[in-house]
N, C-alpha and C positions, 0 to 999 in steps of 0.2 A: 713766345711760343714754346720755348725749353720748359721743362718742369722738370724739378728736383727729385731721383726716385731713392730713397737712402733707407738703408738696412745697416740698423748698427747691430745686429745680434749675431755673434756669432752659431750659436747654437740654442737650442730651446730654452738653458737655465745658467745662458752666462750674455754679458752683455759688453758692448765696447763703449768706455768714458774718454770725455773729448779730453785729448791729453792736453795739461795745462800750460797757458800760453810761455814763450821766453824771453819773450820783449817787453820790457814793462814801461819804455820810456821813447821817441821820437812817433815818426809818422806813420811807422808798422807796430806800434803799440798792441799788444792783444793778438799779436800773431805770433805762431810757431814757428821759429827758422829751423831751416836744415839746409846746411851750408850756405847759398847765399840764397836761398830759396826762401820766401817768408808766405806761411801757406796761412787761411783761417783757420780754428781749431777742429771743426768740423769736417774739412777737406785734408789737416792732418792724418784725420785716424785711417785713411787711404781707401776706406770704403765708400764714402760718398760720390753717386753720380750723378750727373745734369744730362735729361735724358729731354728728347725733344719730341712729342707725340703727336705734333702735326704732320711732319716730316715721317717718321717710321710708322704711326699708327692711324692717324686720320684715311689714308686709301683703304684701307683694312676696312674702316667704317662708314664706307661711304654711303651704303645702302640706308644706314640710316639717318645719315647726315642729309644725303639727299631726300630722302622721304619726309623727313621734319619741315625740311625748307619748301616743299610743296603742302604741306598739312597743317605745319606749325606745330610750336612744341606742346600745347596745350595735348597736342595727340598722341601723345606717347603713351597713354594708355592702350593703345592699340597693340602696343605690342609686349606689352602682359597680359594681354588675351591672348594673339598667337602663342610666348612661350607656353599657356598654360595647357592650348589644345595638342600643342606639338608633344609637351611632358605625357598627356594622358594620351596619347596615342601612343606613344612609344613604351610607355613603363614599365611594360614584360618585356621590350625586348634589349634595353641594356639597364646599368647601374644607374640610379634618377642624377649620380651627382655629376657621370661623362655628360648624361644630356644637359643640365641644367649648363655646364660650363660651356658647351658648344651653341647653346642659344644668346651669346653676349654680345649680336650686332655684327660681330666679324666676319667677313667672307671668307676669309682661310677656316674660322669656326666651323662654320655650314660644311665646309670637306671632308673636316677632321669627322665628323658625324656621318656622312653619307661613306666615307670611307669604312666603317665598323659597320653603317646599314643602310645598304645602295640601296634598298627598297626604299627607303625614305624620301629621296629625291621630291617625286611628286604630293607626298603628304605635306615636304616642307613646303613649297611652293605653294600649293592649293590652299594652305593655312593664313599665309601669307597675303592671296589674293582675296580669303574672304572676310579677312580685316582692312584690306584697302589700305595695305602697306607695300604696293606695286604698281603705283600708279602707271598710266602709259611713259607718260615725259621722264619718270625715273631709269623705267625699262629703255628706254632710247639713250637714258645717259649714261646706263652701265655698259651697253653694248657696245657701246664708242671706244671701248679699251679691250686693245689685245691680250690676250692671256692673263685674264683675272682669274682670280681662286674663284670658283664656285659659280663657273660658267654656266652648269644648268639650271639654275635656278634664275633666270630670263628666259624664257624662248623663242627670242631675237639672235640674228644673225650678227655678223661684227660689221659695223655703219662706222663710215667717217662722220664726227661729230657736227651738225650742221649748227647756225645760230643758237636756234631757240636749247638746245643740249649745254654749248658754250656759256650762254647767259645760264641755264639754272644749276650748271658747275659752277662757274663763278660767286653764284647769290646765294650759292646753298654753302660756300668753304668760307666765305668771308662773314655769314650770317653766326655759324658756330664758333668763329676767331674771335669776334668782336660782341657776343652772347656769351657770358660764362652758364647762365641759367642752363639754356640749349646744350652747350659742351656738358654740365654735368647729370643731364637725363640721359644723356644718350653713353655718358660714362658708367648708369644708375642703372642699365642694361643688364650687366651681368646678375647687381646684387638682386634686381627685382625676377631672376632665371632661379636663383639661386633660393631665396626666401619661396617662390612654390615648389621648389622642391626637396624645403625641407633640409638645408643642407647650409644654410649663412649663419653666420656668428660672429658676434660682436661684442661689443661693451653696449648695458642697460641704456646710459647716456646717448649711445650713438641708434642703438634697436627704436627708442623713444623718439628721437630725433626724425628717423627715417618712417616710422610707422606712419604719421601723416604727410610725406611730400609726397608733393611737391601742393598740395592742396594748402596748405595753413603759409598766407604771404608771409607772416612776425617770424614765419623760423626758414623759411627757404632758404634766405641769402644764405644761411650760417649752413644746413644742408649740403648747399650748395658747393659750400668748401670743402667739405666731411669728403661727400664724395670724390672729388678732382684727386684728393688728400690719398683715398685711399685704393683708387686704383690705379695711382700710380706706386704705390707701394705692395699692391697684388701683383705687377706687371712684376713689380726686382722679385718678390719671392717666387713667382713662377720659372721665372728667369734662373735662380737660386738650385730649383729644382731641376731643370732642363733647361740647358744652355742653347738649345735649340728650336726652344717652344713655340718662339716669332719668327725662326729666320725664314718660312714663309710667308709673313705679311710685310718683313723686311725687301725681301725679293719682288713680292709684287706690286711696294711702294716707289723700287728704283722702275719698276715699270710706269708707273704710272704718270710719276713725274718728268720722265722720261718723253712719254705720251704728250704730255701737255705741251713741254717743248716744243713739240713737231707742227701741232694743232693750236698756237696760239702763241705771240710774239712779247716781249718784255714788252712794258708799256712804263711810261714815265708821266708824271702829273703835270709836266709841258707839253704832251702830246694833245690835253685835252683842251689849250688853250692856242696850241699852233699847227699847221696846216703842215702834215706830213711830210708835204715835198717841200715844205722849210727848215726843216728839219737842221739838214745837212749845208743849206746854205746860210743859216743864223747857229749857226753850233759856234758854240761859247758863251754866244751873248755877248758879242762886243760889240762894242759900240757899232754905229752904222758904217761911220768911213775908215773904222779898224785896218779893216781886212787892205783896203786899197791904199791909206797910205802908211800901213803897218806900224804906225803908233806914233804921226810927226812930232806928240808931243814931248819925246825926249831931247836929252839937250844934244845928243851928236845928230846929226843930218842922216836921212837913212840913204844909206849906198842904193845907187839905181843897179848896180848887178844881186843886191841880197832882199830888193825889197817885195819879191815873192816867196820866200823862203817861212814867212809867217804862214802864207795862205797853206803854203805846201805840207808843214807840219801839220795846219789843221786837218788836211784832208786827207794825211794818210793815218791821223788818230782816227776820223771817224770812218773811215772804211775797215777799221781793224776792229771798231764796237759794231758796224756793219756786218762783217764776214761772221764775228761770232754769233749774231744774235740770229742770223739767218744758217748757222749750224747747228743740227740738234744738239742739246745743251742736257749736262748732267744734272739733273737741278735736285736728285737726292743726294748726293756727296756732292756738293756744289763748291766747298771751299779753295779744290784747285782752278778754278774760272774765277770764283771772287778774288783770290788773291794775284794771280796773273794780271787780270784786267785793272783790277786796282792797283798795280803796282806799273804796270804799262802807261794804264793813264793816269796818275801821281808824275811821270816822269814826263810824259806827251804834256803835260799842261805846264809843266819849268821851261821847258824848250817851245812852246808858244810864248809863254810871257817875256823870258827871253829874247826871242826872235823880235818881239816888237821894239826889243829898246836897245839899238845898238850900242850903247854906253856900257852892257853885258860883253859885247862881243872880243873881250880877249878872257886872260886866264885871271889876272886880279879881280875883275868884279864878274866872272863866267865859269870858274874851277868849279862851283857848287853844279854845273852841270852837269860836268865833265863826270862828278865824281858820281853824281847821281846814277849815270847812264851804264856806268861801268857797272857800279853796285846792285842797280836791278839785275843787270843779266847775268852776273854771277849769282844773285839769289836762286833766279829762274833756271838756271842748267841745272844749280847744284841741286834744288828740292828734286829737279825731274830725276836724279839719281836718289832720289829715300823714297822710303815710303810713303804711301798719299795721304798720311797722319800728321806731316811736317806741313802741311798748310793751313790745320786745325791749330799747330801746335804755334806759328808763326801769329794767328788774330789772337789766340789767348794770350800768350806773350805781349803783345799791344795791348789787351784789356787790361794785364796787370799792369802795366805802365801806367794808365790812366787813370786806375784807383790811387798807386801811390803818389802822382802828382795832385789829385785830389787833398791826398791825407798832409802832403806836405804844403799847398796851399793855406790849409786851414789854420796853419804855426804863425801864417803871420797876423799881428797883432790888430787888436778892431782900429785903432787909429790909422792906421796905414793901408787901411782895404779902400777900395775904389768902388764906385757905387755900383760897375756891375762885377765886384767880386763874387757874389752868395749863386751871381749865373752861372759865373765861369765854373765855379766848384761843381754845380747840379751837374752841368754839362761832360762836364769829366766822369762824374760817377756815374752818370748815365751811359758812357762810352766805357765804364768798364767791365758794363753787360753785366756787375753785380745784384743777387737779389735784394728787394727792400724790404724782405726779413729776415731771411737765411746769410750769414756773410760766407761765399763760396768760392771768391776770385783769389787765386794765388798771384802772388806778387814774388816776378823773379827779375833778379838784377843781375843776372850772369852778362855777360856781352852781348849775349844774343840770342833767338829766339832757339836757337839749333844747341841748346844746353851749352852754351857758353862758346861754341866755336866759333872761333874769329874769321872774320870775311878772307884773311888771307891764306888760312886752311880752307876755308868751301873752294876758294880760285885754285888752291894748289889740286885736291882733289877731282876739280871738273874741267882740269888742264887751261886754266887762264892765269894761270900766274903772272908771264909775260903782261899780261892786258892788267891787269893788277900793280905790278912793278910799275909798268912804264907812263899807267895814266892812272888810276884808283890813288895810289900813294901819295904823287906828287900835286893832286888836287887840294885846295885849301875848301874850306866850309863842312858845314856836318848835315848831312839830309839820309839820315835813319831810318826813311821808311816803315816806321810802324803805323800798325792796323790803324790804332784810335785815330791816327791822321789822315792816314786815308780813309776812313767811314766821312770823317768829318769833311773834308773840302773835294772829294773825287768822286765817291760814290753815291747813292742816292739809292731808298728800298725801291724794286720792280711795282708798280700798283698792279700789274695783272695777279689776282690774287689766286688762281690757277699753276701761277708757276711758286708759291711756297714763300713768298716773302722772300727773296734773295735779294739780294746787291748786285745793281749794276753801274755802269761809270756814270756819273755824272753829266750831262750837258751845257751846265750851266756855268760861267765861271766871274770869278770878280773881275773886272778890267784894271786893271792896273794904268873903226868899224874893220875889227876883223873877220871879211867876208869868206875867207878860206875856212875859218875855225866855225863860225855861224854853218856853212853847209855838211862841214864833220859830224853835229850834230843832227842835223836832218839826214843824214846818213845812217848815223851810228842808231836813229832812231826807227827808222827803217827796216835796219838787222834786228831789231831788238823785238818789233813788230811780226816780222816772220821766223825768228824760234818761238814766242812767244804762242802762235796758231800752229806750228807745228808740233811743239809737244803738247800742247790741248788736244789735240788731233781733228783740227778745224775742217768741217768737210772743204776739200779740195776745191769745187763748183764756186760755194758761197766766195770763196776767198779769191779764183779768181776774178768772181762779180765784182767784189766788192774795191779789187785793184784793177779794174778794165782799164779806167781812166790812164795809168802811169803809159800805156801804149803810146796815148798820142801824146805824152808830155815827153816822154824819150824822141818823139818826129818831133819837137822843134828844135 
């Protein structure tokens, strides 16, 4: 869903060259280091960005997103007829090139336009209506969100969104995600604004190209690129120009996804094959007499006073993906929930498997718990003291991980590869969220995701030192926590495709006696569960719903 927006010109008659790589030899071969930093060369020259336009720019567009997905994209002609009667109605009364730029789909556009000429309002509208680019069910699905840009242009009230709204939110955001054709007509907005009014320029190759789409099938696909291509590189030069030019359709994109959170629940692709109120009593997926006789098949006997302490962890992991999912949910900066929860449940699912096999339950074959438990909740205090950029900066850090365990995979020799090596490789490069043309993933080797700061600085700084000393330290095994690991065995994408493609935790899990040290952890996991939702800022309500049950396990 990211696209690449990159501007290498510094200025109209000079240009920036990918500085030349300085690794000529191992598994970073072809990348530029700087200090222990090994960037692509592209991501060197420090102006390249990875910008996401489902996320920031898809609410902006939804009017036409929606309108397609009830018309189909064949209809896009519809709406170079309205720009052209909106252009000629207006043409005395500003510059053809402000209007032409305010007609590109966006509803922050439509403001920017009625703001220079409030008389407009009902021309834009009436335009609109008489190309049958407002259909009712559209009108009912834009009115379902509070504080949109360019509220008059529906003349609907604000409605909670019922079914039939839901469903054609949902069929109209998953229809242009999974259509690139649809994404690039309704990207093709501006320039077909622009070309009536006299005011687009290009290269011959590219004018020739576009002159007949989207009509001639042999050249769409390629079109098709051109476009995506190139307004995402309109977006960085406008940007370039005005650092401010979107922070409107930015603002009403945190609304919106916002919105959806409230009016519609994460959904997981086991939902549609299990019976919701199983949910929470087959959470894991373990086996059937799992849960009751907590795992008999290890070789020590399970202790009759620790052999609820499996079920217990479970149930306080899912009432803490419970409480959140039933809290309005940030889901345009999403990354401080994704990494919290994935780092909660990364750690909730040690201490399940764990719990099942009392042969864990001291410090020689249980330290990796121990250390585990420490290590999230110092991660967790300490990000809540940086800025909310440290949780973007912690999964990039894991993606670079992932690539250069890729690149180092690939060293060893074709004799020695096992027959699902060439998976295992895919699979890595896949997780390192790398493009598969552009090479854009930096790869850093510092200590850690926090520009090299070691865990016993973030504890000393968010006052756990103590808890660092006396148990982080003296734990034996290494459990790292990086992103790529947690994508791959904890979290799993949302399918409700209304809430933006996020990551939520997982349900699913592979199945695999010190009883004093066993309930430490069901303890320690516990605390870890409630700062965890208290610096999310978990509504209050859900959370105490979703821990009602600890009432009556405290009465026995």
């Amino acid at each position: 869903m990211r696209t690449g927006n990159c501007n290498l010109s510094n200025d109209e008659d000079s240009y920036v060259s990918l500085p030349p790589p300085n690794q000529k030899t191992g598994p970073m071969a072809g990348h530029v280091k700087k200090g222990r930093t090994y960037l692509p060369p592209l991501a060197a020259t420090g102006i390249f960005e990875l910008g996401d336009w489902v996320r920031d720019d898809l609410p902006d567009l939804l009017w036409p997103v929606l309108t397609l997905a009830e018309l189909g994209t064949a209809e896009g002609f519809r709406f170079i007829r309205w720009q052209k009667a909106v252009q000629e109605d207006l043409s005395s009364k500003a510059e053809p090139r402000f209007i032409a730029e305010c007609l590109d789909g966006r509803l922050t556009s439509l403001d920017r336009l009625v703001e220079k000429l409030p008389d407009a309002k009902n021309l834009i509208r009436a335009r609109a209506e008489e190309n049958g680019l407002l259909p009712d069910s559209v009108k009912k699905a834009l009115a379902s969100y509070p504080l949109r840009p360019a509220e008059w242009f529906v003349d609907r009230n604000l409605i909670s969104p019922g079914r039939e709204e839901i469903d054609l939110l949902a069929r109209a955001l998953l229809a242009v995600l999974k259509d690139g054709h649809r994404e690039a007509v309704i990207k093709c907005l501006y320039v077909w604004s622009a070309v009536q009014a006299g005011t687009f320029s290009s290269s011959a190759e590219v004018i020739d190209l576009l002159r007949i789409y989207p009509s001639d099938p042999d050249t769409r696909g390629k079109a098709d690129s051109v476009l995506r291509a190139m307004w995402g590189a309109r977006k960085s030069l406008l940007i370039r120009e005005d650092a401010d030019r979107f922070a409107g359709a930015v603002k009403w994109a945190k609304v919106f996804w916002g919105a959806n959170s409230i009016t519609t629940r994460c959904a997981r692709r086991r939902d549609f094959v299990m019976d919701n109120s199983k949910v929470k009593e087959e959470f894991m997926d373990l086996p059937a007499d799992a849960a009751s006789n907590g795992g008999e098949s290890v070789l020590v006997a399970m202790p009759d006073e620790g052999a609820h302490l499996q079920r217990l962890a479970m149930d306080l992991l899912s009432s803490y993906v419970e409480a959140l999912e039933t809290s309005p949910a940030r889901l345009y900066d999403q990354e401080p929930q994704e990494v919290h929860s994935g780092l909660v449940s990364r750690v909730g699912r040690d201490v399940i498997v764990a719990l099942g096999a009392p042969t864990l339950w001291c410090m020689e074959h249980g330290a990796h718990v121990v250390r585990v438990l420490v290590e999230v909740r110092i991660y967790i205090q300490w990000m809540a003291q940086q800025d909310s950029s440290i949780y973007r900066a912690f999964q990039e850090y894991g993606a670079g991980k992932a690539k250069l365990y890729a690149r180092i995979m690939e060293e060893i020799p074709e004799e020695a590869r096992q027959p699902d090596f060439e998976e295992a490789v895919k699979t890595l490069e896949m997780l390192s969220r790398n493009g598969d043309v552009i090479d854009h993933r930096i790869v850093d080797t510092r200590d850690s995701f926090a520009e090299g700061k070691s865990i016993r600085a973030m504890a000393q700084e968010c006052g756990l030192l103590d808890l660092y000393r006396q148990a982080y330290s003296m734990a034996s095994g290494v459990s790292h926590s990086e992103w790529w690991s947690i994508e791959t065995h904890a979290m799993e994408r949302c399918v409700n495709v209304l809430h933006g493609d996020h990551f939520i935790p997982s349900l699913s899990l592979n199945p695999g006696g010190n009883v004093a040290l066993a309930k430490s952890w069901v303890d320690q996991l516990y605390t870890l569960i409630r700062i965890s939702l208290n610096i999310l800022g978990a509504d209050e309500g859900a959370v105490q719903d979703a821990f009602a049950w600890l009432d009556g396990e405290a009465d026995k």
